[in-house]
N, C-alpha and C positions, 0 to 999 in steps of 0.2 A: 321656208325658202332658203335661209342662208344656211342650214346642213345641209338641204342638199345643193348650192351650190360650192360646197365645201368638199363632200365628197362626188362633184363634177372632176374635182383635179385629182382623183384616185380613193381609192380604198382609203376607210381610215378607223379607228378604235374610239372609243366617244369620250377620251381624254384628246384623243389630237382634235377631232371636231370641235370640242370645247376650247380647245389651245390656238388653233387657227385664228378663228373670230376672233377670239378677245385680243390677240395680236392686231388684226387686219384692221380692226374698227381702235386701235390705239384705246386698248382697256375699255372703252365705251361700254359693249356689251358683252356679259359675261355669262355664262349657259354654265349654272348650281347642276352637279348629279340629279337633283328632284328635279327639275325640269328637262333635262336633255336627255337620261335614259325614255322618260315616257314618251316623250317625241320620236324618237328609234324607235319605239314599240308600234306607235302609231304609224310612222310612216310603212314600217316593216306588214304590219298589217292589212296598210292598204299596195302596196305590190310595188311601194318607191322605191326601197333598197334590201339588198337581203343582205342577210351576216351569216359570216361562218366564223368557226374559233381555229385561230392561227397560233402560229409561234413566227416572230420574223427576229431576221438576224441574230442578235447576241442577247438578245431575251428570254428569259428561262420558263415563262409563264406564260401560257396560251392567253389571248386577246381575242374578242368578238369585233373582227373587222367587219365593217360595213360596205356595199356596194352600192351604184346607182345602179336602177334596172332602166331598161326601156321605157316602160311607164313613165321613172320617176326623171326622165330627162324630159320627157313630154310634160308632166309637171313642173317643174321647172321653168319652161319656156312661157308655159300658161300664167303662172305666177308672176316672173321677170317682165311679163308684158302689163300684165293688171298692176305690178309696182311703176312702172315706168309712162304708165297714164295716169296716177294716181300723184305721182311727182312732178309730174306736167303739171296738173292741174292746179295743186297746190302753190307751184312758182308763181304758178298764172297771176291767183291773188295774193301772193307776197311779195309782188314784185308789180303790180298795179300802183298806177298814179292813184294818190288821197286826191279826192275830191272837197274843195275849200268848203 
C-alpha cells in the first residue's frame, strides 16, 4: 500500500520510493533493496505499476521508473479502505473505557 501510494504523487525509481517513506514516516519505516525491489516485481506483475528505464535531468544513468496504472489506483483505494476500517477498529479498543 504505501509504494503505491507513493508513486500516487508521480513516477518514481525504487530509491526515491524507498526515500519518500522513510522520510514521510520520520525514519520509522525503512524499505532494504531486498524487500522493495520484490515488491515492484510483484506489483508490476500483477498490472499495479509498470516501469520503463529513463534518464531524467542531469543523470547520466538510465533509472527503472515506476508508474501507477489504473488498476493500481483501484488498488489503492481497496487497500486505503480495508486500512482505514481496520484503524477504526483498533482505536475502537484502544481507546475503550477499562472496565473495574
Amino acid at each position: 500500500m504505501l509504494i503505491l501510494r507513493t508513486l500516487l504523487l508521480g513516477p518514481a525509481h525504487g530509491h526515491e520510493i524507498a526515500r519518500h517513506i522513510q522520510r514521510t514516516t520520520d525514519e520509522v519505516l525503512r524499505l532494504e533493496h531486498g524487500s522493495l525491489y520484490p515488491a515492484l516485481h510483484r506489483l508490476e506483475r500483477k498490472g499495479f505499476v509498470v516501469a520503463k528505464w529513463e534518464t531524467r535531468g542531469s543523470q547520466k544513468r538510465e533509472c527503472n521508473y515506476y508508474r501507477l496504472t489504473p488498476l493500481g489506483r483501484r488498488q489503492l483505494a481497496a487497500e486505503e479502505s480495508r486500512w482505514n476500517r481496520l484503524a477504526k477498529a483498533i482505536a475502537s479498543v484502544m481507546t475503550a473505557a477499562v472496565r473495574a
